[in-house]
TORKOL-4160 file (C-alpha; in steps of 0.2 Angstrom, whole numbers, padded with zeros to 4 digits, m for minus):
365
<pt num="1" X="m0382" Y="0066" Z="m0278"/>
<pt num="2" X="m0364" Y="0070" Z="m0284"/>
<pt num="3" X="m0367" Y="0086" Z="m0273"/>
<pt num="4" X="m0370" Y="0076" Z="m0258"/>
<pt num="5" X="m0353" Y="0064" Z="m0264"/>
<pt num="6" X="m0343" Y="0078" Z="m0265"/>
<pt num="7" X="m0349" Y="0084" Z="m0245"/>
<pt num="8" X="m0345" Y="0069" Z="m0239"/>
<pt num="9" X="m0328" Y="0066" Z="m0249"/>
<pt num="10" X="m0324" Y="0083" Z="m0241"/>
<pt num="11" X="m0330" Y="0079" Z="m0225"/>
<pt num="12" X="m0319" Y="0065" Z="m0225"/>
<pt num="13" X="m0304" Y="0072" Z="m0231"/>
<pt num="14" X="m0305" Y="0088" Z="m0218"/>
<pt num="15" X="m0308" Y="0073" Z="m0204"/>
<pt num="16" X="m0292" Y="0064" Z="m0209"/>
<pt num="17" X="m0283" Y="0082" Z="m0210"/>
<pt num="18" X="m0287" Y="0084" Z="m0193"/>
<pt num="19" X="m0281" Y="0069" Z="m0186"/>
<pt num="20" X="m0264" Y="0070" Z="m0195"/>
<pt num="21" X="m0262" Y="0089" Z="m0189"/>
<pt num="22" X="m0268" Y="0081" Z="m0173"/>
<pt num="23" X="m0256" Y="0065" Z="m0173"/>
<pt num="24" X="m0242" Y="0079" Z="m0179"/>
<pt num="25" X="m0245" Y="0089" Z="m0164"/>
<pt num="26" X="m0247" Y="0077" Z="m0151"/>
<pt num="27" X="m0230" Y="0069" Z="m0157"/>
<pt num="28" X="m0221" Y="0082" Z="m0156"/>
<pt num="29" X="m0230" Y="0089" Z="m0139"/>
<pt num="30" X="m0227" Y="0070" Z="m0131"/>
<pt num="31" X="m0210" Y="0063" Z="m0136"/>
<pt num="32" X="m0191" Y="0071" Z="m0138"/>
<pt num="33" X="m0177" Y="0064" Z="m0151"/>
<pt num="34" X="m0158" Y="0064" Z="m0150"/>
<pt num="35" X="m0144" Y="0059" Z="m0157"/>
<pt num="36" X="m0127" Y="0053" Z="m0150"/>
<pt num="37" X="m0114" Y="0041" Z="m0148"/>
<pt num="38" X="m0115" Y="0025" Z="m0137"/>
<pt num="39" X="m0101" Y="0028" Z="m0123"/>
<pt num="40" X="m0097" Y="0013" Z="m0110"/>
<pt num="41" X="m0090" Y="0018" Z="m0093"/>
<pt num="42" X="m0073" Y="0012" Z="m0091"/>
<pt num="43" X="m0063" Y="0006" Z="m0078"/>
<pt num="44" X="m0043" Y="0006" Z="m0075"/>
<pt num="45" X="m0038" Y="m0009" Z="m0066"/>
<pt num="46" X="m0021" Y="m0011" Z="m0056"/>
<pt num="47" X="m0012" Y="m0015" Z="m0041"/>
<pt num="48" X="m0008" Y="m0005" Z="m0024"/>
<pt num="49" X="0009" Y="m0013" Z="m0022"/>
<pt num="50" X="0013" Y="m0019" Z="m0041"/>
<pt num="51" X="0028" Y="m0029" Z="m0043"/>
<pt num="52" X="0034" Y="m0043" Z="m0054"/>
<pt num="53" X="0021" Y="m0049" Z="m0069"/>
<pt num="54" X="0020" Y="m0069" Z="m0065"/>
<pt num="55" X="0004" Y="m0073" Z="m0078"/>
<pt num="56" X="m0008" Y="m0062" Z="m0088"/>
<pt num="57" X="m0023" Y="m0074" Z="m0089"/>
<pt num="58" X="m0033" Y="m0062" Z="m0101"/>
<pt num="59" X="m0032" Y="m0056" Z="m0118"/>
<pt num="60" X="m0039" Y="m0038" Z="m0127"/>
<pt num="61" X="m0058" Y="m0041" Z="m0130"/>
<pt num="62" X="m0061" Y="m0055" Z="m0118"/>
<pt num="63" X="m0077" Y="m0056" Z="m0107"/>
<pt num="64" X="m0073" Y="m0054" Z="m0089"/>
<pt num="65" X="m0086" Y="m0057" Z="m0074"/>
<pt num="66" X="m0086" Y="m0051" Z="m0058"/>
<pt num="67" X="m0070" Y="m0056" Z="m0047"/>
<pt num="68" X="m0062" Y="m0065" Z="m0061"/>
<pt num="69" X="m0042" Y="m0065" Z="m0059"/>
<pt num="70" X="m0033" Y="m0054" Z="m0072"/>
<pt num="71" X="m0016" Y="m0053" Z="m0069"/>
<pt num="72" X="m0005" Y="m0062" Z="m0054"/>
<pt num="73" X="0010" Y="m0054" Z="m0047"/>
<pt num="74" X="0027" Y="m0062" Z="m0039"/>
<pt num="75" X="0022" Y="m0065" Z="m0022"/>
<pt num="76" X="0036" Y="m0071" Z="m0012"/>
<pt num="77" X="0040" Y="m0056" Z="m0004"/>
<pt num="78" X="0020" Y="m0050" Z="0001"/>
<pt num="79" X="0021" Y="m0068" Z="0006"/>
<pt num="80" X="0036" Y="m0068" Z="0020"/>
<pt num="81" X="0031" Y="m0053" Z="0025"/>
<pt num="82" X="0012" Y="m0059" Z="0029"/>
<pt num="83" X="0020" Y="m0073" Z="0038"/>
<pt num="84" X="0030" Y="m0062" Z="0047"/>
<pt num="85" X="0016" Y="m0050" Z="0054"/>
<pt num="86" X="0006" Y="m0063" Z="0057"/>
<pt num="87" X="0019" Y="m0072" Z="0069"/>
<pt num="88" X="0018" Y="m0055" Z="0077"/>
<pt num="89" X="0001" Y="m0052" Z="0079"/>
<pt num="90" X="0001" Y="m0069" Z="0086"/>
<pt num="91" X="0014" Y="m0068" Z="0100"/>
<pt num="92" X="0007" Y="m0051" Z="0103"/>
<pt num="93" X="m0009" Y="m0057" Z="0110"/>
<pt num="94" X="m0004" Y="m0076" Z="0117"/>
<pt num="95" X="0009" Y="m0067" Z="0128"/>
<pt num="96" X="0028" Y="m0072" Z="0130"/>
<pt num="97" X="0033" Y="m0088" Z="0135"/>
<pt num="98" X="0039" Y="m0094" Z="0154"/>
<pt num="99" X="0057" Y="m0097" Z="0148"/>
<pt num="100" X="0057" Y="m0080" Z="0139"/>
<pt num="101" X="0052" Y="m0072" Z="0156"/>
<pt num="102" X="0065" Y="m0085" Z="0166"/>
<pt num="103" X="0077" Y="m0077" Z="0154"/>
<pt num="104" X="0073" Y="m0059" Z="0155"/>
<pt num="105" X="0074" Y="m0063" Z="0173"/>
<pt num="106" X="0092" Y="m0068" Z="0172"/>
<pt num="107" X="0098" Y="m0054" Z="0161"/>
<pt num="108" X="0088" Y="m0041" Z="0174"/>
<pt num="109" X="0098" Y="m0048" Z="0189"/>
<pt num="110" X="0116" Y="m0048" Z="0179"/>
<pt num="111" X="0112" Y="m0029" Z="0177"/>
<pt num="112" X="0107" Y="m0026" Z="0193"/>
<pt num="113" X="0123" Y="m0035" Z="0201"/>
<pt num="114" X="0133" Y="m0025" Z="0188"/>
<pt num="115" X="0126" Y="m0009" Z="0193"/>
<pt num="116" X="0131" Y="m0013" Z="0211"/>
<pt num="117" X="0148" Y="m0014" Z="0209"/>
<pt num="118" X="0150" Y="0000" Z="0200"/>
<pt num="119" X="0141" Y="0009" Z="0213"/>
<pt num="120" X="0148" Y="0004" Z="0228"/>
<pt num="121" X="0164" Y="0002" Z="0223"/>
<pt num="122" X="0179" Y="m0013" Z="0222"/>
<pt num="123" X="0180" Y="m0024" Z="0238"/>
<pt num="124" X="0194" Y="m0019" Z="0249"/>
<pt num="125" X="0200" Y="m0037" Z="0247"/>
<pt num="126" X="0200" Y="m0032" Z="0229"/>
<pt num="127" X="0210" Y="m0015" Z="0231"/>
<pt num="128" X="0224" Y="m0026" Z="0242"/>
<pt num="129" X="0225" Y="m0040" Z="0230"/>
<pt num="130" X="0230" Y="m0025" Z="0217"/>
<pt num="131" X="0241" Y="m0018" Z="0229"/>
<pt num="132" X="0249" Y="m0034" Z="0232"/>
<pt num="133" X="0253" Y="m0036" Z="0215"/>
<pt num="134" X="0259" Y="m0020" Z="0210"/>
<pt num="135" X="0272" Y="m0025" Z="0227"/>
<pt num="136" X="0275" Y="m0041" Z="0217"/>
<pt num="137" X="0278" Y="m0034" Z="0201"/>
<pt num="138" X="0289" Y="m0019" Z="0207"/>
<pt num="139" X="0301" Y="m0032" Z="0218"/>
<pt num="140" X="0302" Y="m0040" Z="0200"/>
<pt num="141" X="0309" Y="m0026" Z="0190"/>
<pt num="142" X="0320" Y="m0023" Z="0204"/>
<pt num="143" X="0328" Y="m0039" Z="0202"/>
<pt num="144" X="0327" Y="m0040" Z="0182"/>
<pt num="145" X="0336" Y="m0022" Z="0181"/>
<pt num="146" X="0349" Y="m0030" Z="0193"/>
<pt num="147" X="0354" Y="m0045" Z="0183"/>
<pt num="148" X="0353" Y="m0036" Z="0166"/>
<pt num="149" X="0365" Y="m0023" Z="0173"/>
<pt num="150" X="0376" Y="m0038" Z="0178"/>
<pt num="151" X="0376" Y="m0045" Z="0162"/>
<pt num="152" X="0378" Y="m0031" Z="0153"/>
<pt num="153" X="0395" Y="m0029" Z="0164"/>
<pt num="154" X="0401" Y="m0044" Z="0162"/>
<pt num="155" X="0398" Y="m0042" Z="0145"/>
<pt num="156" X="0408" Y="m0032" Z="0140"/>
<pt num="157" X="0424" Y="m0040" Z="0148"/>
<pt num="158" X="0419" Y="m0055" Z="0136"/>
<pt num="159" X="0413" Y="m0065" Z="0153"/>
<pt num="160" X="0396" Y="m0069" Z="0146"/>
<pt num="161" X="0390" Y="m0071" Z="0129"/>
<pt num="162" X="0379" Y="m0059" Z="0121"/>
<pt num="163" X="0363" Y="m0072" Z="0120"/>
<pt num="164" X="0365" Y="m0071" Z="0139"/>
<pt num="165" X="0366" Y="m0054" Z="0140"/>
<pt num="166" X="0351" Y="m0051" Z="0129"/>
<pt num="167" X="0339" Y="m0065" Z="0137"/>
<pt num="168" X="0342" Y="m0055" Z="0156"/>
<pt num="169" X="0337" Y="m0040" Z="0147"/>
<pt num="170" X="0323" Y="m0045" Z="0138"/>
<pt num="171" X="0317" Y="m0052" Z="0158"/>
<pt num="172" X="0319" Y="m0034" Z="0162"/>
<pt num="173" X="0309" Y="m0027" Z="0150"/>
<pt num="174" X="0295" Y="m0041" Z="0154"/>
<pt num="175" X="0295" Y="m0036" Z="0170"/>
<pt num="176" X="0292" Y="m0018" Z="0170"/>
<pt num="177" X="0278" Y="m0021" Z="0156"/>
<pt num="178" X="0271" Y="m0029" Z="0171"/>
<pt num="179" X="0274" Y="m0019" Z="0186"/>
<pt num="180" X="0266" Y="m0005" Z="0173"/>
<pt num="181" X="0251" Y="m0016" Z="0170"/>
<pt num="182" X="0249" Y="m0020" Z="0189"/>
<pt num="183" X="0253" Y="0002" Z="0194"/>
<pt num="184" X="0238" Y="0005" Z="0179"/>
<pt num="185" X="0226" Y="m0010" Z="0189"/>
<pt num="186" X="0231" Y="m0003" Z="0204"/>
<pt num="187" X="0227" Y="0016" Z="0202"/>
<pt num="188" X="0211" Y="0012" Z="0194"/>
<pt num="189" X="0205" Y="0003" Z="0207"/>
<pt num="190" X="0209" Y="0015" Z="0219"/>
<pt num="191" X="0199" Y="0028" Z="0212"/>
<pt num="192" X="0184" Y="0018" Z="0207"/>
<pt num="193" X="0170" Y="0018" Z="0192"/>
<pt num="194" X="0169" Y="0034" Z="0183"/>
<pt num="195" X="0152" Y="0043" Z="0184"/>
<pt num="196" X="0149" Y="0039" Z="0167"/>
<pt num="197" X="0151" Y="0021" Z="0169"/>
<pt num="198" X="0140" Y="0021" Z="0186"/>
<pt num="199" X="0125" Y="0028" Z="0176"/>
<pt num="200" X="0126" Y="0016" Z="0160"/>
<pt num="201" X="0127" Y="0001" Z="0172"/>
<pt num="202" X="0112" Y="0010" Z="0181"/>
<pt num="203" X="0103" Y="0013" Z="0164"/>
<pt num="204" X="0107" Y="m0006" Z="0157"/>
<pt num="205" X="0099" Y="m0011" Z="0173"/>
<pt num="206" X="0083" Y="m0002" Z="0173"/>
<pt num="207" X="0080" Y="m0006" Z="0155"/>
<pt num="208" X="0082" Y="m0024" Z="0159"/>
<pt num="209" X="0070" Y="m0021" Z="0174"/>
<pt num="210" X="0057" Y="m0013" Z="0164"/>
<pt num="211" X="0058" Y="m0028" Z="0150"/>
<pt num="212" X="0055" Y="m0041" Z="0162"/>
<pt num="213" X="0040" Y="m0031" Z="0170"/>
<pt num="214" X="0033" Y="m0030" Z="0152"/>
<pt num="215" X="0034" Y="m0049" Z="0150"/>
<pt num="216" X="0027" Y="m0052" Z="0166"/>
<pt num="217" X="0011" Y="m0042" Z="0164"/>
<pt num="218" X="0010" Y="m0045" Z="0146"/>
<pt num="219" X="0007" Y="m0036" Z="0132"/>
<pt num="220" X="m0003" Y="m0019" Z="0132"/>
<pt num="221" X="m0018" Y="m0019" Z="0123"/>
<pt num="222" X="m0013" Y="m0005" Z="0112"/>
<pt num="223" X="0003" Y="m0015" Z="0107"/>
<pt num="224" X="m0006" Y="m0030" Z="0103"/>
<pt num="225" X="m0018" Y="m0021" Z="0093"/>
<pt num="226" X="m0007" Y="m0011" Z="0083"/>
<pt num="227" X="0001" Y="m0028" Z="0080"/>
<pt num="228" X="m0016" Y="m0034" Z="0072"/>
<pt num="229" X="m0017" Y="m0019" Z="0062"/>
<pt num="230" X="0001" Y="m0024" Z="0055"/>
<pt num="231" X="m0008" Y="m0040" Z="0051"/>
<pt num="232" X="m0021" Y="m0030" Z="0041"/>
<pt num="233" X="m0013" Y="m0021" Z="0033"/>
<pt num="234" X="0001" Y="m0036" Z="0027"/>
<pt num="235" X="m0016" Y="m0046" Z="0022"/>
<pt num="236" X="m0024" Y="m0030" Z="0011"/>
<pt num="237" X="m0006" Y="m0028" Z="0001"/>
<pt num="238" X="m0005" Y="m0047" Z="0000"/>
<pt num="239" X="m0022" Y="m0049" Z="m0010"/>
<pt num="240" X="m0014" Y="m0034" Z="m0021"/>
<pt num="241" X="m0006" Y="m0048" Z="m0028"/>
<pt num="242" X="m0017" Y="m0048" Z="m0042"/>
<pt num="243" X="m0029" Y="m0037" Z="m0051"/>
<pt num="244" X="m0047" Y="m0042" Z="m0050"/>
<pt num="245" X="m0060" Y="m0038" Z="m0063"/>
<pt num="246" X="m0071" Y="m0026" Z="m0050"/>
<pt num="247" X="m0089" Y="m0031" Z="m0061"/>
<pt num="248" X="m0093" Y="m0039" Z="m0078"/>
<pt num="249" X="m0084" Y="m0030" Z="m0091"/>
<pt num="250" X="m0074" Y="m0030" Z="m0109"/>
<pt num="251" X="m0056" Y="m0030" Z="m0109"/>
<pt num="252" X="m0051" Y="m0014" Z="m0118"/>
<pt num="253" X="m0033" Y="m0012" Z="m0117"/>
<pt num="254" X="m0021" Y="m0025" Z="m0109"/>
<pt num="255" X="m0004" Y="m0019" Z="m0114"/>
<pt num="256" X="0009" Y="m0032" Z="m0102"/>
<pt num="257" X="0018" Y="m0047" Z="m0103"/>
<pt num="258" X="0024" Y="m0061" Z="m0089"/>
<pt num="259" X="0040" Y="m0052" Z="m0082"/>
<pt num="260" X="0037" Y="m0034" Z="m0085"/>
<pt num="261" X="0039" Y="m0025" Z="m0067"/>
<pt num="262" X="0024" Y="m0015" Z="m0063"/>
<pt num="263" X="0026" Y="0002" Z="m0051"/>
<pt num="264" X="0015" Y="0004" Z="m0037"/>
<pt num="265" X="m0003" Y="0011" Z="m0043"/>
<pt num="266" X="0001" Y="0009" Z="m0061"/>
<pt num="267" X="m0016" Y="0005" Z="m0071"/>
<pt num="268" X="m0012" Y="m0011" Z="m0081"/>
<pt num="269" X="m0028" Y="m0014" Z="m0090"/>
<pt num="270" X="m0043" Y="m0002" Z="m0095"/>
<pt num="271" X="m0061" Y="m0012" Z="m0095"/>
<pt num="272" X="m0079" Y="m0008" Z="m0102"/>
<pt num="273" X="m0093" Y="m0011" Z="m0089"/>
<pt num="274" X="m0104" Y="m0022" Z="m0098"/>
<pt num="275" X="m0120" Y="m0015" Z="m0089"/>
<pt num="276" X="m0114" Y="0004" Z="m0089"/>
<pt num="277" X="m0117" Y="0010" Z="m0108"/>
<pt num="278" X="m0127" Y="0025" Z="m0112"/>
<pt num="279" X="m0127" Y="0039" Z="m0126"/>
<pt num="280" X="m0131" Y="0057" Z="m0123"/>
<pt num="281" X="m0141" Y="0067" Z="m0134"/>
<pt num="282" X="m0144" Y="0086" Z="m0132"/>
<pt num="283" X="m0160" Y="0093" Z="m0130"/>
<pt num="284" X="m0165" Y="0114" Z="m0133"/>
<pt num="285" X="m0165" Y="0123" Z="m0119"/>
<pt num="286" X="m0185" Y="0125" Z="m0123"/>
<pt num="287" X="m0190" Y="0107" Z="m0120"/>
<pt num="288" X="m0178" Y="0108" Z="m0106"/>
<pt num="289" X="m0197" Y="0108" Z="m0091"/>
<pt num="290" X="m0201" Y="0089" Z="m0101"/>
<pt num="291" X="m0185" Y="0080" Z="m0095"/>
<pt num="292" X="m0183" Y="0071" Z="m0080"/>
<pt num="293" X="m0173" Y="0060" Z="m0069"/>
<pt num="294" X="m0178" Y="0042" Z="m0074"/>
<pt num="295" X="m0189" Y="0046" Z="m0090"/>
<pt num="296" X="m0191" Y="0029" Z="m0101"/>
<pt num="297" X="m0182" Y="0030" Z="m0117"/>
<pt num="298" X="m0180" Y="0019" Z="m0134"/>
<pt num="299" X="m0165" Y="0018" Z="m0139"/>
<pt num="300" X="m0160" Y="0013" Z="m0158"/>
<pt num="301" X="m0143" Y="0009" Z="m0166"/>
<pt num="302" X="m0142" Y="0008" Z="m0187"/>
<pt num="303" X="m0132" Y="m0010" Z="m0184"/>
<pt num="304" X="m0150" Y="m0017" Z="m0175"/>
<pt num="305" X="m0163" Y="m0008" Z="m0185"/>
<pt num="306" X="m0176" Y="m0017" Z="m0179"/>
<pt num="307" X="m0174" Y="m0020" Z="m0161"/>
<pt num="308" X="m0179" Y="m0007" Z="m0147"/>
<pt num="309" X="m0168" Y="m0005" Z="m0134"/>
<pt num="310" X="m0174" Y="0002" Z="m0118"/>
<pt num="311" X="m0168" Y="0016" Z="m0110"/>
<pt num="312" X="m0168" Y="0029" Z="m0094"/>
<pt num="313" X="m0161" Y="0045" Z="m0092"/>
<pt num="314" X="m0148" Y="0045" Z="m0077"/>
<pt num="315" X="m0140" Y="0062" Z="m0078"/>
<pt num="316" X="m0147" Y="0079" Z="m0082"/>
<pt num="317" X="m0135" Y="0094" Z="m0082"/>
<pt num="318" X="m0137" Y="0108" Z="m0074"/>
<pt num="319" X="m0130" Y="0120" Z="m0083"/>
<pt num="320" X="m0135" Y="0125" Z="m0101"/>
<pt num="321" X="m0121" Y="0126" Z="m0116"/>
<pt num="322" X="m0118" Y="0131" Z="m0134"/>
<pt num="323" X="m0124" Y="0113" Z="m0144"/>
<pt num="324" X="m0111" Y="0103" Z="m0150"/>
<pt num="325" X="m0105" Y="0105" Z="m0169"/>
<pt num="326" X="m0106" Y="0086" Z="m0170"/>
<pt num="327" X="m0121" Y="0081" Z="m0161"/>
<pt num="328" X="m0141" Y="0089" Z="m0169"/>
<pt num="329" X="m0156" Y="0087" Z="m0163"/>
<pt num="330" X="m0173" Y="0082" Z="m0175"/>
<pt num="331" X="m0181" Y="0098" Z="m0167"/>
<pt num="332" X="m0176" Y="0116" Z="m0173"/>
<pt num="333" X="m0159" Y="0120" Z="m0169"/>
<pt num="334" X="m0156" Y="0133" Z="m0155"/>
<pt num="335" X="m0140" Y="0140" Z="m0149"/>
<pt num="336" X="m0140" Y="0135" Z="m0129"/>
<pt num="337" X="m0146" Y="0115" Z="m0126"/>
<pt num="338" X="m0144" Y="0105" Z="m0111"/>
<pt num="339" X="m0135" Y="0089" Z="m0111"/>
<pt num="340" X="m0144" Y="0074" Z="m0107"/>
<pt num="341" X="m0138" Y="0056" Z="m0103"/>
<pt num="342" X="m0148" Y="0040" Z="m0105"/>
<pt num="343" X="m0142" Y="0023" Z="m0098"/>
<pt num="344" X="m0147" Y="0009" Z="m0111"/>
<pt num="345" X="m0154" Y="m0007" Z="m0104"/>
<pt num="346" X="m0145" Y="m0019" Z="m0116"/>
<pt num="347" X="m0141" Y="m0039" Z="m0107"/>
<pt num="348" X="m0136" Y="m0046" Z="m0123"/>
<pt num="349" X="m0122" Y="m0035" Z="m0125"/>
<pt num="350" X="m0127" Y="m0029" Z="m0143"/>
<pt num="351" X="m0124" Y="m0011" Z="m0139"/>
<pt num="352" X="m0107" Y="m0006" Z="m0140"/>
<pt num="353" X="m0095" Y="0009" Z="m0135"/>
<pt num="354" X="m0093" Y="0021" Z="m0152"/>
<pt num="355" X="m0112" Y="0016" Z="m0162"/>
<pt num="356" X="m0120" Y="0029" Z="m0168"/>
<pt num="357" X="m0138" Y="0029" Z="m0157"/>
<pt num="358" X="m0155" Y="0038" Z="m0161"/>
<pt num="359" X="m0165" Y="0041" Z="m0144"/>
<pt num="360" X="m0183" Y="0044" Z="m0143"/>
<pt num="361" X="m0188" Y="0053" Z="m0126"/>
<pt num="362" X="m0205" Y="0045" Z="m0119"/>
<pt num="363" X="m0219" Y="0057" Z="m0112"/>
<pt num="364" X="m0225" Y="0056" Z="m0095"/>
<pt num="365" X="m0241" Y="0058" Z="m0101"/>
């Protein structure tokens, strides 16, 4: 009888044995573990154009959502300037207005009369009334010279007095300033218009031509779309007026204040994606066939010891490298490991950048 106890105390102990040997193997064949540090990917927020801080609306640590408003910028200029672009962009595709086109009318007639002068010459009715004058003005200083020269006789026998011999030659004078004047007018109109002055009255004109014949038929379509794209472009730097939270995140950094003047595509903030934190963990290059894209993982952190945060892997590298002095495995250390990053699923926000995090590899099997 105690024979037949001690079988069965045995049989049951080497029964036991097996299943723990058996638990062991299958525990270690079926699941992977790793050790790392939670990271959260972080964004740098800022603006395009920058410019004058007007209100910082957040503070370091705050929860940001999606599209919330971090920090305004003076916007008076972005704000003339859209206005502008926009007027543009407007008349661009309305057209110009009849009194614009009465007007370049006008101005395109002036320049044609104006070009015809100067091309065809003065008017003989012109060159005669010249010449008449310069007659005029020569019979003049004729006369002038005469009684200056009698004056200036009579002067000196003390016949007339020196105001009157001063007033007859400052007539003189006047009148050969003027038969000067007339001999210039006269010349020049003789000769005519330079060349040079023919072809800028010849140029004026066909610029003004060419300008009325563009209001008349309107606006090409490449002008008025390059005018739209003005537009655009004066709309996309005006909502750079402020920096946007881009998705739901942790303020990390926030170093600015109302006033500070911000350079074009400075980062102002740094922010923590909420839904973006993982931890990688190395695994030996000889469990490296048991890993793959999307493998479930539990994920535990020593400040929630007994909550299970679920887990994927995300990114497997292709390349193997020494391990880490920092990071060890629970398997037997090797020398070359492949790294291993596993997003954590983690709504409530418990999971933060810089905890320490133990990861258990699930098997497919």
């Amino acid at each position: 009888m105690n024979r037949k106890r001690v079988l069965i105390i045995l049989g049951v102990a080497a029964v036991l044995a097996a299943t723990a040997v058996y638990a062991s193997w299958f525990r270690r064949d079926n699941s992977l573990r790793g050790s790392g540090t939670v990271e959260a990917r972080n964004i740098r927020v800022g603006s395009k154009v920058g410019g004058r801080i007007e209100k910082v609306l957040v503070r370091e640590g705050d929860a940001v959502q999606a599209g919330q408003v971090l920090i305004t910028f003076d916007d008076k200029e972005l704000q003339a300037a859209l206005e502008q672009s926009r007027a543009a962009a407007l008349k661009a595709e309305r057209g110009f207005r009849p009194e614009e086109i009465a007007e370049a009318r006008a101005a395109a007639l002036q320049a044609k009369a104006d070009y015809e002068l100067k091309k065809n010459g003065y008017r003989r009715e012109d060159i005669d009334a010249a010449q008449d004058d310069l007659e005029r003005a020569k019979a003049d200083e004729i006369r002038t010279r005469l009684d200056f020269e009698r004056y200036e006789a009579l002067a000196k026998k003390d016949l007339v007095s020196k105001q009157q011999r001063d007033t007859a030659e400052a007539n003189w004078k006047m009148a050969l300033a003027q038969k000067e004047m007339s001999q210039h007018k006269n010349d020049q109109m003789q000769r005519g218009y330079r060349p040079e002055e023919i072809a800028s009255a010849e140029a004026r004109y066909l610029q003004a031509q060419a300008n009325l014949e563009k209001m008349e038929h309107g606006n090409r379509r490449e002008d008025i779309e390059q005018a739209k794209a003005a537009y655009a472009l004066d709309q996309a730097r005006f909502r750079e007026r402020q920096v946007i939270a881009p998705s739901a995140a942790i303020v990390e950094v926030l170093d600015v204040r109302p006033g500070d003047l911000i350079a074009p595509n400075t980062p102002v903030a740094t922010l923590l994606e909420k839904d973006q934190t993982y931890v990688r963990i190395y695994i030996p290059e000889t469990e490296y066939g048991r890993i793959k894209l999307g493998q479930k993982a539990e994920v535990r952190v020593d400040s929630f010891p007994n909550t299970v945060f679920d887990g994927a892997v995300e990114q497997i590298n292709q390349q193997a490298e020494f391990l880490p002095r920092n990071v060890q495995t629970r398997e037997e250390l090797v020398h070359q490991v492949f790294g291993i990053k596993i997003r954590i699923n983690d709504p409530s926000g418990h999971v933060l950048s810089g905890m320490a995090a133990d990861v258990t590899l699930k098997s497919g099997n």
